[in-house]
N, C-alpha and C positions, 0 to 999 in steps of 0.2 A: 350515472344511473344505469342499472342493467336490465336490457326490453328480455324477459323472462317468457315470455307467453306472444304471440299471435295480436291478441289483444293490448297488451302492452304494444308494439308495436305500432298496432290500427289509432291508439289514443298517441304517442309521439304524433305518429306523422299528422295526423289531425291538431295538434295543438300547433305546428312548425305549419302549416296550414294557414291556421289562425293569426300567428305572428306576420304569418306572409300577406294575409289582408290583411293587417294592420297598418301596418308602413305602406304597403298598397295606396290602400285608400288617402292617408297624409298624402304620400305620392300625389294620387289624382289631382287631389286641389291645387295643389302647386303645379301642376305640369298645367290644368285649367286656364291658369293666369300667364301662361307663359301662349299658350296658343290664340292665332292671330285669327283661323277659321272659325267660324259662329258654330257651323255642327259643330265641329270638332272641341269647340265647348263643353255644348250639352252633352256629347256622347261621354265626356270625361267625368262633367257632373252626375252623369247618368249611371257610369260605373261606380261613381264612387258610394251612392247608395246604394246600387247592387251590391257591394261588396260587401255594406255594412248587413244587409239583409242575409248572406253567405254566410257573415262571423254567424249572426244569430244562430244558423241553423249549424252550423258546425259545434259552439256551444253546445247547445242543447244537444247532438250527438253524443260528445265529451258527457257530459250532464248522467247521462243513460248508463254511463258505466261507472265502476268505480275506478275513478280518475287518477292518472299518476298527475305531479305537481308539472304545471305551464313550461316549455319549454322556451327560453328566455331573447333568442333570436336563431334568425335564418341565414345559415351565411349562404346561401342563394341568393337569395332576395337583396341581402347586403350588396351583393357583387354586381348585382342588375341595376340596381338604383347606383355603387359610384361610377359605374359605366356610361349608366346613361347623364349622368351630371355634366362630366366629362365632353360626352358627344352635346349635349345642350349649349354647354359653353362655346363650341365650338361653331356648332349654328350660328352665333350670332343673333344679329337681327333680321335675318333672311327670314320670315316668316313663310315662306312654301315649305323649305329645309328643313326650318325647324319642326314643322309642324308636322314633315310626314317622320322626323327623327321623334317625337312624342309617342306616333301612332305606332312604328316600331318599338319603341320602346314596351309599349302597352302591349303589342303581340308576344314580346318575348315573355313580358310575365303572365301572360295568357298558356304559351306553352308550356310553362314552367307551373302551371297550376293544372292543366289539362292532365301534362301527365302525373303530378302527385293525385289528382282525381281517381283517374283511372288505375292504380296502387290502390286505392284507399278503399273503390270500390270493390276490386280483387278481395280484398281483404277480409271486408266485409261481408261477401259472397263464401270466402271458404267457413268463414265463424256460422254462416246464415240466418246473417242478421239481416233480414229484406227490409227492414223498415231503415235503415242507415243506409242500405242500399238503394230506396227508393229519395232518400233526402240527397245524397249524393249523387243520383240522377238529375236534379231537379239542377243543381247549381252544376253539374256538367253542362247540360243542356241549355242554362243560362251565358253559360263564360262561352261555347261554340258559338251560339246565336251573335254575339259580341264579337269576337274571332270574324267572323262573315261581316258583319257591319262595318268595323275596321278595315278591311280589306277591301271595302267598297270604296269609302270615305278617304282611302288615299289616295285614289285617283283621282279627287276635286284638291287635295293639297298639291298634288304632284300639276295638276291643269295648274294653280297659281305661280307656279314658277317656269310658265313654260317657254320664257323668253330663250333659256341658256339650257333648253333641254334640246336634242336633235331633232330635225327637223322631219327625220324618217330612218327608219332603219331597215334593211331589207331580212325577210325571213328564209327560209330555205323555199317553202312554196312562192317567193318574191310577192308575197303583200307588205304592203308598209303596217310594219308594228305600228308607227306611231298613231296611224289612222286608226287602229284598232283601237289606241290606246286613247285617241280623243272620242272616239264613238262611242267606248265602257265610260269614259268619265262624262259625257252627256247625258247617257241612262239614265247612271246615279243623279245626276241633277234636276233629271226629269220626273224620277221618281219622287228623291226627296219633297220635289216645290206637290208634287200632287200629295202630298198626303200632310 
């Protein structure tokens, strides 16, 4: 098929989008059942509705033009997912490992959506179409929020395996990383139990 138009274009990568939360989301739930952290649960459950809530509005983007036919997979997404299969298996049963290999996992396809986002809303900006550009704000805005929360939440997976993690590391200003690193992941713990 040949992207003829700007527009064509904006509808591809919006449907390769779609495909990409698609397996996404299947994703999630399986990667749910494989992690051993209770946040780290909910947070997967938690994306995995976000994401179905994303197809919707991305649909409905699609929906607003005259639509070329679904593009039928992502070989992005293909590559992230046997990647990260890969890296799963190899975790084991170490559940710290595994768990913060999940949450990476979860960030790459966060960046890999981040920036087809950020395209899409380009995109959309040169056509100006603010109302695609405001929907494509909304699940920008949604997946960074996620991105930060993720990056929080690894440092309570990384605290569960901290038997065989170093015991300090020294930085050029000679503070100990690690103490830095146990004080961010008590925050997060601190935070989470209060709310």
């Amino acid at each position: 098929m040949k992207l003829r138009s700007l527009t064509d274009l904006l509808l591809y990568e919006l449907w390769t989008l779609c495909d990409a939360k698609t397996q996404v989301t299947a994703g999630l739930l399986q990667m749910s059942r494989l992690a051993s952290n209770c946040d780290l649960v909910q947070e997967l459950k938690a994306e995995s509705d976000q994401a179905k809530e994303h197809m919707y509005l991305i649909r409905t983007i699609i929906s607003s033009y005259q639509a070329i036919p679904p593009v039928m997979s992502s070989a992005a997404i293909n590559g992230l997912i046997a990647s990260s299969e890969i890296l799963f298996d190899r975790c084991g049963a170490d559940g710290g490992a595994l768990d913060a290999a999940l949450i990476c996992t979860l960030l790459d396809v966060l960046y890999y959506e981040l920036a087809k986002l950020e395209r899409l809303r380009l995109y959309a900006t040169l056509l100006s179409d603010w109302q695609t550009v405001s929907m494509l704000n909304t699940v920008l805005d949604d997946s960074i929020k996620t991105k930060h929360r993720l990056s929080e939440l690894i440092w309570l997976c990384a605290d569960l395996n901290s038997a065989s993690s170093p015991k300090s590391i020294r930085t050029s200003a000679g503070t100990a990383a690690h103490s830095a690193h146990l004080e961010t992941g008590s925050k997060v713990r601190k935070k989470r139990q209060g709310s």
